[in-house]
C-alpha positions in Angstrom: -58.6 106.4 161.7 -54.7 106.6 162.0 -52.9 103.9 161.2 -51.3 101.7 163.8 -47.6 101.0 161.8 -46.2 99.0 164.8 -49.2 96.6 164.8 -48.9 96.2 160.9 -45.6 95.7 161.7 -46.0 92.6 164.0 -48.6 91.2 161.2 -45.9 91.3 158.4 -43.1 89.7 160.8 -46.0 86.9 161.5 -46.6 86.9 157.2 -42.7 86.3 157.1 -42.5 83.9 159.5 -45.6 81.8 158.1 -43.7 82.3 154.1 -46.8 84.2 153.2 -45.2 86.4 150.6 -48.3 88.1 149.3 -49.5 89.1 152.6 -46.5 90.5 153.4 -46.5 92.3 150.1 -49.7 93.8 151.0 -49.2 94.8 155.0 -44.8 96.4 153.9 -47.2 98.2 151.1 -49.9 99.6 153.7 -46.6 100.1 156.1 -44.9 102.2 153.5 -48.1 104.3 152.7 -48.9 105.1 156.4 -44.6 105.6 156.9 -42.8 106.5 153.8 -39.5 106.3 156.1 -39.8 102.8 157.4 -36.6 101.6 156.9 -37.3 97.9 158.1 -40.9 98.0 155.5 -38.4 99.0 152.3 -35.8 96.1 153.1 -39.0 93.4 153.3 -40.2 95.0 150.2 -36.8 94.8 148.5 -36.6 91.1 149.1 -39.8 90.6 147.6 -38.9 92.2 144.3 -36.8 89.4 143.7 -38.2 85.7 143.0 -38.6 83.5 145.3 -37.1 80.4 142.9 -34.5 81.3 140.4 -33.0 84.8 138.9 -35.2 88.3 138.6 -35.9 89.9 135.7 -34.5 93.3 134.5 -37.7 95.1 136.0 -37.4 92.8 139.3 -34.0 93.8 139.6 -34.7 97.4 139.2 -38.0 97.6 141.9 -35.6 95.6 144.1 -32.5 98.4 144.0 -35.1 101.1 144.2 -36.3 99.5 147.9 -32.5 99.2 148.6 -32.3 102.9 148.0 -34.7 103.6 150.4 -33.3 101.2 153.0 -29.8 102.9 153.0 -31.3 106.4 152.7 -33.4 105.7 156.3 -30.9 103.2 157.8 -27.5 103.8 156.6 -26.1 100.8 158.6 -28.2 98.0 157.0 -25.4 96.1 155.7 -26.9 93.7 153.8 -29.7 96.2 152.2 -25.8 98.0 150.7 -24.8 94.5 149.9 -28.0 93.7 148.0 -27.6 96.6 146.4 -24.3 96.8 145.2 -24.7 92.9 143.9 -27.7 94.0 142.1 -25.8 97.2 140.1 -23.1 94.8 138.9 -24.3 91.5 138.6 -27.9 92.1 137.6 -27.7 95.9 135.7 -24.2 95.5 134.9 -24.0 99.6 135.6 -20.3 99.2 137.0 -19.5 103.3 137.7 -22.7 103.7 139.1 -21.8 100.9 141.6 -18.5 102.8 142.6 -20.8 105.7 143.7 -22.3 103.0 145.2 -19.6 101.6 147.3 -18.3 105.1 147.6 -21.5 106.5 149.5 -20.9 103.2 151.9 -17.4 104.2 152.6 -18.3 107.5 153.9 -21.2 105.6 156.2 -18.4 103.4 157.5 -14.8 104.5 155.7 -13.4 101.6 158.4 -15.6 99.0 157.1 -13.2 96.8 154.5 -16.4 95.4 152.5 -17.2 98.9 150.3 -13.2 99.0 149.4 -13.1 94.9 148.4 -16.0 95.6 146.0 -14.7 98.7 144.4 -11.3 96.8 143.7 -13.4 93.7 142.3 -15.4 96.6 140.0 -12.2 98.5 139.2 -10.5 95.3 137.8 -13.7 94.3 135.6 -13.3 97.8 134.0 -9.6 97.4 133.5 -8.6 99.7 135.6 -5.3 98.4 137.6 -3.6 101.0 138.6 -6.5 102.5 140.6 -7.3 99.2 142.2 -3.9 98.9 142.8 -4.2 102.0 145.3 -7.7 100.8 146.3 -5.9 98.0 147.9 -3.6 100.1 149.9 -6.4 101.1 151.5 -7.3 97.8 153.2 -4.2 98.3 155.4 -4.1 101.3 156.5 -4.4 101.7 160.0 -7.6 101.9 161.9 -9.1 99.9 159.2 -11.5 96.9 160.7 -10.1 93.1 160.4 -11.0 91.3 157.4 -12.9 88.2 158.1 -11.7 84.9 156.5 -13.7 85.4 152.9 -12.5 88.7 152.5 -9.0 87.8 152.5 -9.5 85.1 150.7 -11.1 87.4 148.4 -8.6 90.2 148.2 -5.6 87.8 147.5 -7.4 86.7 144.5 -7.4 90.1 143.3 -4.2 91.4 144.7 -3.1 88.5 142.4 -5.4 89.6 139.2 -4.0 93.4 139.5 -0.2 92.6 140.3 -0.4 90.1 137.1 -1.8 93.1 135.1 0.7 95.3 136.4 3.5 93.0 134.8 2.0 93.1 131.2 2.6 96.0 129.0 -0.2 98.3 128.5 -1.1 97.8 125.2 -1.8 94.1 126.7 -5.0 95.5 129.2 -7.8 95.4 126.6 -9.6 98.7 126.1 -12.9 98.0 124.1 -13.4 101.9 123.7 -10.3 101.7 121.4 -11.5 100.5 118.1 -8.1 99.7 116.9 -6.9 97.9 120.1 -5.5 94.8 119.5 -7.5 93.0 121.4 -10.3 93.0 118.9 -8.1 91.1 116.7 -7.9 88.9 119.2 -11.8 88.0 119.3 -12.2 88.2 115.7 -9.6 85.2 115.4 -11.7 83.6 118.2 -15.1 84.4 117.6 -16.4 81.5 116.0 -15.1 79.2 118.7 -16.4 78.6 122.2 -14.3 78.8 125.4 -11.5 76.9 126.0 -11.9 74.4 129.1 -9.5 73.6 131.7 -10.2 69.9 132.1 -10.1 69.1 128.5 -6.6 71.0 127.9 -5.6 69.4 131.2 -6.2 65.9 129.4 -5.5 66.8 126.6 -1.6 68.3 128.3 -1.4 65.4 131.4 -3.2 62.2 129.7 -1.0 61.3 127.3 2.2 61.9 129.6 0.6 59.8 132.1 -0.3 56.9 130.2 3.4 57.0 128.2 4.3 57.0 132.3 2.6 53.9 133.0 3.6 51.9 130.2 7.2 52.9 130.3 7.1 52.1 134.2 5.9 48.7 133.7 8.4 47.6 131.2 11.3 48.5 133.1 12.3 45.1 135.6 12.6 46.1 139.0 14.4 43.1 141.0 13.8 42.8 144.8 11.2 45.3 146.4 7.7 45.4 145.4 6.5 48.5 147.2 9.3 50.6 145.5 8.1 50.7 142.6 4.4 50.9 143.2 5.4 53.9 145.3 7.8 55.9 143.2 5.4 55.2 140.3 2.5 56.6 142.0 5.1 59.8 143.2 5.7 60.4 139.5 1.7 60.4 137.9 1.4 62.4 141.0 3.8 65.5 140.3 2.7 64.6 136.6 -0.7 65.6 137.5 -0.1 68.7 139.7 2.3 70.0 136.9 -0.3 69.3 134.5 -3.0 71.2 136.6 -0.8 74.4 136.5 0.4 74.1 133.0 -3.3 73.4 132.1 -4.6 76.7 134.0 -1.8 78.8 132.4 -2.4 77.6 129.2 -6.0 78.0 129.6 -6.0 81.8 130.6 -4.2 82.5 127.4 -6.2 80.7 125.4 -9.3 82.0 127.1 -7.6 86.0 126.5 -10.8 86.6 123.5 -12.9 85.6 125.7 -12.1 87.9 128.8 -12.2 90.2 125.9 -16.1 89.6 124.9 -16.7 89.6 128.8 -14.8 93.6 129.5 -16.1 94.6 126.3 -19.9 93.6 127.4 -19.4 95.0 130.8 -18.3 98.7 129.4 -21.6 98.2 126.9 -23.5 97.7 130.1 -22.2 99.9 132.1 -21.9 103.0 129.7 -25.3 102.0 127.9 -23.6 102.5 124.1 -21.9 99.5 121.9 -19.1 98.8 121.0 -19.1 95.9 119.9 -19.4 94.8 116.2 -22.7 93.7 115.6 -21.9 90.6 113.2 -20.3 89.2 115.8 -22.9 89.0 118.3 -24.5 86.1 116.7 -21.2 84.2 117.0 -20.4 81.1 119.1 -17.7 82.9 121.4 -20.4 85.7 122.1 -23.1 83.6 122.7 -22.0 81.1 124.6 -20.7 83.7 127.7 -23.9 85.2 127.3 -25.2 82.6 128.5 -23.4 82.9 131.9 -24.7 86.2 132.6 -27.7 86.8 134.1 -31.6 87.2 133.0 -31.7 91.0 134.2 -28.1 91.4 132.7 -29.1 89.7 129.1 -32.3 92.0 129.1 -30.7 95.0 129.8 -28.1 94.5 127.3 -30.4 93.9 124.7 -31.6 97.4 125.5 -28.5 98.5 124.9 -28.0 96.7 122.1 -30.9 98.0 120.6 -30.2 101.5 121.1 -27.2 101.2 118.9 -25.5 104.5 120.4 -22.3 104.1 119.3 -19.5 105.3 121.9 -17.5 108.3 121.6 -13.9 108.1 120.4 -13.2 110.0 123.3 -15.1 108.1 126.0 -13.4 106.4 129.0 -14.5 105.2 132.0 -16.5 107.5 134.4 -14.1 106.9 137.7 -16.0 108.8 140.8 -13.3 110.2 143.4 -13.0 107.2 146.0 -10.2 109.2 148.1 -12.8 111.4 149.8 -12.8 109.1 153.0 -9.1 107.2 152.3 -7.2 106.9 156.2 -4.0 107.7 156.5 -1.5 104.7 155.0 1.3 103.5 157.5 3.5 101.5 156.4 5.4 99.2 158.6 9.1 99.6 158.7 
């Protein structure tokens, strides 16, 4: 007897709406058998790859961007199902050039849409490469390009920011961990036995002191008439103390934190290229470990693969840059 897909369909919308995640499991299984195409079956399925509570595991991860393969393949529109996978490539698998592909393959869906560029910047950046974000950013105004919402803005200042900065330093500065003699590995092997810096201790460690010097060298002075003027200019001053403290505290942060962005990039191009690196006496460290920890389950498992593996990288190896211009609009400038 053939198999009614639409009525199976109604069932697993029912499952969904009732939170019955094994019966919808079973009916988007029975849907997928009867329709291998079923665009709307593959999305359910790849949200039920992932947990319901907490982060998936390297094989969740996996069987989730498999069903977003699918999605995209029968329903190139489904936005989220490219979000979900993109998010899942980097964040989950780490496998950054496969995720420009990824973003790429979305551009030629929708080359006006500004979500597919945003992300390849974001990736671009994590692999160190400015100069390319730098003209993926270009991109974002060129006309007949849709309107950013308010996030995305938000989001592409933050990394018009990140690139111009890199653009300043010299390039010797813009750590390349498939260089073994860069000098940023001297840099982590002077920190690698330390964890992170943190902002709000070198902020009271910078501000505090200043602030409480303030205080006491406010109250000794003798102020004769008003009482609100100095109560007011005092407060003024631990107030620009503080904000200047804030930015000198950031500033000084960042540089201090330079090892550690260094342990981050050189993890990312482990991930993404699937061959270390990185020295392997310098994994058990406390710099290592402790950004490990901020990465997640999937991502930690994976690398461990890779880790284990132990294929070193070429001396020739660099990055594996797809071309994103195949769908670029034409750049006006305005005069």
């Amino acid at each position: 007897m053939a198999v009614d897909v639409e009525d199976l369909w109604l069932q697993a919308i029912d499952a969904q709406n009732e939170n019955d995640r094994d019966e919808m499991c079973r009916i988007s299984d029975e849907i997928i058998a009867a329709e291998p195409e079923h665009p709307d079956a593959w999305w359910m399925r790849a949200n039920l790859e992932l947990p319901a509570q907490g982060m998936p595991t390297l094989r969740e991860a996996s069987r989730c961007l498999r069903a977003c393969r699918k999605v995209v393949e029968y329903d190139p529109e489904n936005r989220r199902a490219w979000w979900r996978g993109g998010q899942i490539l980097v964040e989950e698998l780490g496998m950054l050039e496969e995720s420009l592909a990824w973003w790429q393959k979305r551009r030629e869906v929708s080359p006006t849409d500004p979500e597919p560029l945003i992300e390849q910047v974001a990736i671009l950046a994590d692999l160190g490469q400015y100069a390319i974000a730098a003209e993926r950013l270009s991109q974002l105004w060129a006309e007949g390009m849709d309107a950013m919402e308010h996030s995305q803005l938000m989001r592409t200042a933050r990394l018009h920011g990140t690139v111009r900065k890199a653009a300043e330093r010299e390039k010797s500065m813009i750590f390349k961990p498939w260089e073994k003699d860069h000098p940023g590995w001297k840099d982590i092997e002077f920190q690698r036995r330390r964890k992170p810096a943190s902002e709000q201790i070198t902020f009271l460690m910078l501000a505090g002191p200043i602030v409480m010097i303030e205080v006491m060298l406010w109250n000794s002075l003798e102020f004769s008439g008003s009482t609100w003027l100095p109560m007011i200019t005092g407060f003024l001053l631990v107030i620009a103390t503080v904000l200047i403290g804030v930015k000198w505290s950031k500033s000084l942060t960042m540089r201090l934190n330079r090892p550690a962005y260094n342990v981050i990039r050189a993890t990312d191009i482990e991930m993404s290229s699937g061959k270390v690196c990185f020295p392997d006496d310098w994994r058990p460290q406390k710099l290592y470990q402790t950004l490990l920890k901020y990465r997640t389950t999937a991502f930690q498992e994976r690398l461990e693969k890779v880790v284990q593996s132990a294929e070193p990288m070429p001396k020739n190896w660099k990055p594996n840059i797809p071309d994103l211009t195949t769908v670029d609009l034409i750049f006006i400038e305005e005069e």
